[in-house]
C-alpha positions as CSV (number, residue, x, y, z in Angstrom):
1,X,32.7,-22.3,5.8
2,X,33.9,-25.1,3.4
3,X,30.5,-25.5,1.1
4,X,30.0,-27.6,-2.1
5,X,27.7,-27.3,-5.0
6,X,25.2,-29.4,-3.0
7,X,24.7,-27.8,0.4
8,X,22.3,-24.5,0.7
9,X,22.0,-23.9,4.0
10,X,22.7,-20.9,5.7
11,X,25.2,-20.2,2.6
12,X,25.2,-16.0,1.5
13,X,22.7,-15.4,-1.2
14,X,25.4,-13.6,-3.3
15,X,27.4,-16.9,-3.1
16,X,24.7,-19.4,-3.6
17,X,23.9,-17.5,-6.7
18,X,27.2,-17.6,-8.1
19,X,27.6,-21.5,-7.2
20,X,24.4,-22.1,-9.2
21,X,26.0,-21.1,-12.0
22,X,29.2,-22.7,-11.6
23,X,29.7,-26.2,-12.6
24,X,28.6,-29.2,-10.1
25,X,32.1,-30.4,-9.4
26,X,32.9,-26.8,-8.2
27,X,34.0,-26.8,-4.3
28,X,34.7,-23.5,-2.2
29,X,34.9,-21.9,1.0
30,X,32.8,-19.1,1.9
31,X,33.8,-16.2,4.8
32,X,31.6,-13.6,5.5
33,X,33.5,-9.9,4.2
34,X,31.0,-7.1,6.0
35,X,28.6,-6.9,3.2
36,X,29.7,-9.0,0.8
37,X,31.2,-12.3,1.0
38,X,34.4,-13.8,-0.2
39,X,34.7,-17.0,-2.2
40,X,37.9,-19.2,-2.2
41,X,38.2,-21.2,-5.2
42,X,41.5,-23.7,-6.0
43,X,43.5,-20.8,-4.4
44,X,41.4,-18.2,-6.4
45,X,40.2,-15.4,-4.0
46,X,36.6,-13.9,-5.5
47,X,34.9,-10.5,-3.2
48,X,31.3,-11.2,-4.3
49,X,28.8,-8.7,-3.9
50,X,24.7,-8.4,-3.8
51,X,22.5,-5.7,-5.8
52,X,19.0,-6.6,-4.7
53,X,16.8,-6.7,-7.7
54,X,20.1,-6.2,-10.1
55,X,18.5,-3.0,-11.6
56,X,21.2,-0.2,-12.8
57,X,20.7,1.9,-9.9
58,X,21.1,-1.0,-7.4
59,X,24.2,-2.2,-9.3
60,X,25.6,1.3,-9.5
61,X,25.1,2.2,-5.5
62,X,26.7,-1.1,-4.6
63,X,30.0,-0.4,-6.7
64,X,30.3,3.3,-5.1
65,X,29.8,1.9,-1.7
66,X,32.2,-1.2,-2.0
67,X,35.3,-0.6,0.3
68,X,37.0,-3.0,-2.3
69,X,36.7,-3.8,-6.0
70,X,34.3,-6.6,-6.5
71,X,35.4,-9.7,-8.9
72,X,31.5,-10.5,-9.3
73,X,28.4,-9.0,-8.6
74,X,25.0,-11.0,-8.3
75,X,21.4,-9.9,-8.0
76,X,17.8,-11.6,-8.2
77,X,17.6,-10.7,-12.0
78,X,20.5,-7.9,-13.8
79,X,19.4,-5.7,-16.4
80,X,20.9,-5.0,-19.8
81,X,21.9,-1.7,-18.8
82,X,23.3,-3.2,-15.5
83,X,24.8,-6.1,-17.1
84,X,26.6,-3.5,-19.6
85,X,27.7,-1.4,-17.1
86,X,29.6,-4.7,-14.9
87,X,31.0,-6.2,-18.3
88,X,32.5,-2.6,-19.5
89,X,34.2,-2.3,-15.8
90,X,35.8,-5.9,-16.4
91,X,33.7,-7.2,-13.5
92,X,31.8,-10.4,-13.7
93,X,28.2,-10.9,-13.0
94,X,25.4,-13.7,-12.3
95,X,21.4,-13.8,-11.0
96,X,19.1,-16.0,-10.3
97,X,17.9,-16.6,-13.7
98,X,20.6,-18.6,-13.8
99,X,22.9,-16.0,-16.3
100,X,25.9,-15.2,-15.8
101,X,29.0,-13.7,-17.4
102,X,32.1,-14.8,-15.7
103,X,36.1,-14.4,-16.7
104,X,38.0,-13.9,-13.6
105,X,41.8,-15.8,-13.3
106,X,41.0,-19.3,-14.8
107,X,37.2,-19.2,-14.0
108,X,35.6,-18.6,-17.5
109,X,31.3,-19.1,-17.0
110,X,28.7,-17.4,-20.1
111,X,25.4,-18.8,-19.6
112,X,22.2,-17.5,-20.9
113,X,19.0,-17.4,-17.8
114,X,16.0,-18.6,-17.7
115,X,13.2,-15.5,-19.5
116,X,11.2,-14.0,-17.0
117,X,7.9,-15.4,-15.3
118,X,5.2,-13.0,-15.6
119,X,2.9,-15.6,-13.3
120,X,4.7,-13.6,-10.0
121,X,3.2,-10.0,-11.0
122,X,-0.3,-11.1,-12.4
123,X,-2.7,-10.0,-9.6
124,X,-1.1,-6.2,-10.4
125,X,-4.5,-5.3,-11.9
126,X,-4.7,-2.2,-14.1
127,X,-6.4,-0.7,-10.8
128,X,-3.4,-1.5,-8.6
129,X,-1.0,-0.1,-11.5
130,X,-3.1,2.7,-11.9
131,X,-3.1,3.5,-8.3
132,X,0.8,3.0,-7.8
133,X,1.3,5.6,-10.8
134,X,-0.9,8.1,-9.0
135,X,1.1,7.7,-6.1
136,X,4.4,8.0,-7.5
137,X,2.9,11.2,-8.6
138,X,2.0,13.0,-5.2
139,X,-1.0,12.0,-4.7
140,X,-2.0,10.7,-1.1
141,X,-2.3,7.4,0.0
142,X,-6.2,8.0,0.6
143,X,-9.2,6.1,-1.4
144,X,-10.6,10.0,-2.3
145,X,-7.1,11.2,-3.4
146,X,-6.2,8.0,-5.6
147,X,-10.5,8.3,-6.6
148,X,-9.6,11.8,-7.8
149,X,-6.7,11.6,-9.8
150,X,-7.4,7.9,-11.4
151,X,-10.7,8.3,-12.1
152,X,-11.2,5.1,-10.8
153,X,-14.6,3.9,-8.7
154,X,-14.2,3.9,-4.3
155,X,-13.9,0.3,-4.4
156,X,-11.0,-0.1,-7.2
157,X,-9.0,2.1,-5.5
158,X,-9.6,0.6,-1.7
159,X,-8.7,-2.6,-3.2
160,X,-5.9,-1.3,-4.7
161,X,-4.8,0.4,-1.8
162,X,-5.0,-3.1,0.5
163,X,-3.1,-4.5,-2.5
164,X,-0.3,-2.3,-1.8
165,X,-0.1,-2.2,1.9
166,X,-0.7,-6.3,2.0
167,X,2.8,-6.5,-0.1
168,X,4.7,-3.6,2.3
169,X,4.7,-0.7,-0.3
170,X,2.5,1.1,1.6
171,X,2.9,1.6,5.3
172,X,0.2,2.1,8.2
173,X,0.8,1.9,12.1
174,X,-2.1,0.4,12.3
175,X,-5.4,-2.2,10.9
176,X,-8.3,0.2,11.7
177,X,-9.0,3.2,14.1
178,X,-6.9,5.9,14.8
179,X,-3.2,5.8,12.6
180,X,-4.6,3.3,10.1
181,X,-3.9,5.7,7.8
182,X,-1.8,4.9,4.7
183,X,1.7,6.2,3.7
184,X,4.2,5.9,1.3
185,X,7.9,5.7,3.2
186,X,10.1,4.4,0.1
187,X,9.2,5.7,-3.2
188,X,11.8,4.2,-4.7
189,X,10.9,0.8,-3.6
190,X,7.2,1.3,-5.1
191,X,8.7,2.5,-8.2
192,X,11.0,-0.6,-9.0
193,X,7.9,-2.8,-8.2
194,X,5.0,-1.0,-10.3
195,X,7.8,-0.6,-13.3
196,X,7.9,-4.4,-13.1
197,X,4.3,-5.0,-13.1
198,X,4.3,-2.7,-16.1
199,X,7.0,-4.7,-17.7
200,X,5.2,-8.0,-17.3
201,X,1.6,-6.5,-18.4
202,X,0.3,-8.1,-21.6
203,X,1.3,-5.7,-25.0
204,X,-1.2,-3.7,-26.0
205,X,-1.7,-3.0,-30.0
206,X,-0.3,-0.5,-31.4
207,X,0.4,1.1,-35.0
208,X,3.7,2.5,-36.6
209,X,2.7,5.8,-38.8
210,X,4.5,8.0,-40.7
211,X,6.3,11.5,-39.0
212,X,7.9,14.2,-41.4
213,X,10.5,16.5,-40.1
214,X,14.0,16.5,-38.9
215,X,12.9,18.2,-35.5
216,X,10.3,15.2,-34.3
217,X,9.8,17.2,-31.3
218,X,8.3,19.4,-32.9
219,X,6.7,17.1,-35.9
220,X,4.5,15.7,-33.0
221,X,3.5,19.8,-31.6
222,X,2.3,19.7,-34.6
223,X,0.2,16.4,-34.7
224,X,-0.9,17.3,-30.9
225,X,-2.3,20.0,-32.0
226,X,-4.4,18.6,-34.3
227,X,-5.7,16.1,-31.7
228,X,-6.2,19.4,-29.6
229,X,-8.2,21.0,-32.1
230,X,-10.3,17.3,-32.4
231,X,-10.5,17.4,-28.5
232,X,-9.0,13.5,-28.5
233,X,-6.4,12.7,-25.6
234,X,-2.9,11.8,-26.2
235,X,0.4,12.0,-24.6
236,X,4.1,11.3,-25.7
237,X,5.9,9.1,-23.6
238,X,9.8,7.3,-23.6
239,X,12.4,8.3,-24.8
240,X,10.8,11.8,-26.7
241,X,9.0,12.5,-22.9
242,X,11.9,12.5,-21.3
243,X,13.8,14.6,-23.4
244,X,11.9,17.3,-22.5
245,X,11.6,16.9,-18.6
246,X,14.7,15.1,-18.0
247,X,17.0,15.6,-21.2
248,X,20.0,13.3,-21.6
249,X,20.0,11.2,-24.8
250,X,21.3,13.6,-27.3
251,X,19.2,12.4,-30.1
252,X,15.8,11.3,-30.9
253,X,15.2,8.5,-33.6
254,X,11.4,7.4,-32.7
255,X,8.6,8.4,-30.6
256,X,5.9,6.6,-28.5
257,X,2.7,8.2,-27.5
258,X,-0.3,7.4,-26.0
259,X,-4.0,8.4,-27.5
260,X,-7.3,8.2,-26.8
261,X,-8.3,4.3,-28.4
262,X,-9.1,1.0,-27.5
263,X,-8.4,-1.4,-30.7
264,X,-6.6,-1.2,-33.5
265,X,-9.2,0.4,-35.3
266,X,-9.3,2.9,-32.8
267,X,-5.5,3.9,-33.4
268,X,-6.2,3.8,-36.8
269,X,-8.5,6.2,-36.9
270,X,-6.7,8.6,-34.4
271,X,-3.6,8.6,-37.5
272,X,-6.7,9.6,-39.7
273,X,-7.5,12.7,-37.3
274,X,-4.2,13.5,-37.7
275,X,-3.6,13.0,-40.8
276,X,-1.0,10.4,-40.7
277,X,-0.6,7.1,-42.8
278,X,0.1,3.6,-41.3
279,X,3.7,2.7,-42.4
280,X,5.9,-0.4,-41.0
281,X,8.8,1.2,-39.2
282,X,7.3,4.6,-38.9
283,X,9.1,6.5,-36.4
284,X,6.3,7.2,-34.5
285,X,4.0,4.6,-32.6
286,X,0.3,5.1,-31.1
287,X,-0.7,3.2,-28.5
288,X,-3.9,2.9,-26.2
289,X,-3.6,4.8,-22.8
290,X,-2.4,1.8,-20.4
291,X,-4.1,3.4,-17.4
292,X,-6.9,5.8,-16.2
293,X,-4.3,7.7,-14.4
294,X,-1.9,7.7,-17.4
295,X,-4.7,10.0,-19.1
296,X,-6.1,11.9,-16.3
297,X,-2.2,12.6,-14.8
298,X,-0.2,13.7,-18.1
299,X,0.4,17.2,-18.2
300,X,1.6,20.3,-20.9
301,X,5.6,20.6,-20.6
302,X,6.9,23.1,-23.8
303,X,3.2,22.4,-25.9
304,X,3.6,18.5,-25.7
305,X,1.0,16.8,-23.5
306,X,3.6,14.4,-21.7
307,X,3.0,11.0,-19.8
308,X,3.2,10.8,-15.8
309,X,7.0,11.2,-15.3
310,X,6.4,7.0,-13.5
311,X,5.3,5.9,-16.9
312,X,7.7,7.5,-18.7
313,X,10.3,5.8,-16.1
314,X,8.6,2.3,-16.6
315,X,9.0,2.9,-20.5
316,X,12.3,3.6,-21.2
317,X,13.4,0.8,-18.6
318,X,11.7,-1.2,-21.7
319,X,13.9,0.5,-24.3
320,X,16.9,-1.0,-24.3
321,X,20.7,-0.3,-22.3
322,X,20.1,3.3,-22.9
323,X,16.6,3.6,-22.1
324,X,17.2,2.6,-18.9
325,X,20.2,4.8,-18.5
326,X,17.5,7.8,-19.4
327,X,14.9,6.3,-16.9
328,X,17.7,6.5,-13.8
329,X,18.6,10.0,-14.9
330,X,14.7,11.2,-14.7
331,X,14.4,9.1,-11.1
332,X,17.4,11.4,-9.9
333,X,16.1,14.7,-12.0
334,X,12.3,14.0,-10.5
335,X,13.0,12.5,-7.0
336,X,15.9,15.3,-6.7
């Protein structure tokens, strides 16, 4: 299929994402290659592949099921982490953002994408995230089992619940009557599309303070307990949460948690209770609890009080190439 820069058509996603990158002039012909699709460029042969929302689990499970070695891989929007892993394998990449990282024979593309457009996730209400989180974590896909473990009124969480179904996370056989009932077939699908509303939610405050100690593990037992002893909420979360349910990262430079506030003067009277000083670049940073649920679903792992495990995912997907490394490796711990 001969195409140019200019037709769309019935043209492959993967290769209409990589001609969108490439310049104008650019002519090729496209064959279908079983799942992928091959690209034929002034005599240059390129097997391009697809990995869905580019994440590095998507990326990863597409290279270990590729029956030949890809020249590029293409996705709706790559990760760092994903991006890393393509560029350290000497295989190009592009997405729709319009970036793209290219060095294959004499085809040489870098192009920075377009930032991401929170306007697509804003009707994720901290209801619906709330909700999502509660059902990552067992609970059922009932208005009295999210009720119970968010917290949240009858209403939020049937609207929530509606939410959910209406965008195909949540599956029913039927509107109303007998096997209307709710159920969550792909938890993995759920969780890549609540992390992204959590990703795109506006940032809350939050307050660097001081933390003594070589051990910060155990530095922040020993703030908890303080907390404890004041009866005030809190819960680590990141890179320090997963250490201890999911361990990977062999070192721990900084910690986030989440307390009991709603302002800044809130947090800054939680680091009073606790006797800690604010301090730009502190190594550890209070912020509010995003979500009933957050609150009402952390739980005691080795004396920390630690985050929902889907939280703690969602956060580290934040922190950086390695961060999401760490989030993949508690999805496979947790999910088994």
């Amino acid at each position: 299929m001969p195409v140019s820069q200019r037709m769309t058509g019935s043209v492959p996603r993967a290769a209409r994402t990589l001609l969108d990158v490439l310049p104008r002039s650019v002519d090729a012909e496209v064959r279908e290659h079983g799942t992928s699709v091959e690209l034929v460029m002034a005599d240059q042969r390129l097997l391009v592949g697809w990995a869905g929302d580019g994440s590095l689990r998507g990326v990863r499970q597409l290279l270990d099921q590729g029956r030949e070695e890809f020249h590029i891989v293409t996705a709706r929007r790559l990760s760092p982490a994903a991006r890393a892993l393509l560029s350290d394998g000497g295989i190009g990449w592009a997405d729709q953002s319009g970036a793209a990282e290219i060095a294959v024979g004499g085809i040489v593309v870098s192009r920075e994408g377009r930032p991401n457009d929170p306007a697509r996730l804003t009707r994720w209400t901290p209801a619906v995230v709330a909700v999502a989180e509660a059902l990552l974590c067992g609970a059922q896909a009932t208005v009295a089992a999210t009720k119970e473990a968010t917290g949240l009124s009858a209403g939020s969480c049937t609207n929530a619940l509606r939410f959910l179904t209406d965008l195909g996370l949540l599956a029913a056989d039927a509107k109303r009557g007998r096997g209307s009932a709710r159920r969550l077939d792909d938890p993995d699908r759920l969780l890549d599309a609540y992390a992204a509303a959590v990703d795109a939610a506006k940032p809350a405050p939050a307050l660097q303070v001081g933390l003594q100690g070589r051990d910060l593990l155990e530095a922040l037992g020993e703030v908890g307990a303080a907390w404890d002893s004041r009866g005030i909420g809190w819960a680590a979360t990141g890179v320090a949460a997963a250490a201890v349910i999911a361990p990977l990262l062999t070192s721990i430079s900084s910690i986030e948690v989440y307390v009991e506030a709603d302002t800044p003067a809130g947090l800054d009277a939680r680091a009073g209770d606790a006797g800690l000083r604010p301090i730009a670049g502190g190594r550890l940073t209070l912020r509010p609890f995003p979500t009933a649920s957050t609150s009402n679903l952390a739980q005691r792992h080795e004396g920390l009080c630690i985050a929902p495990w889907s939280r703690v995912y969602a956060d580290l997907r934040r922190s950086g190439v390695r961060g999401e490394e760490a989030a993949e490796h508690l999805r496979e711990v947790v999910r088994g």
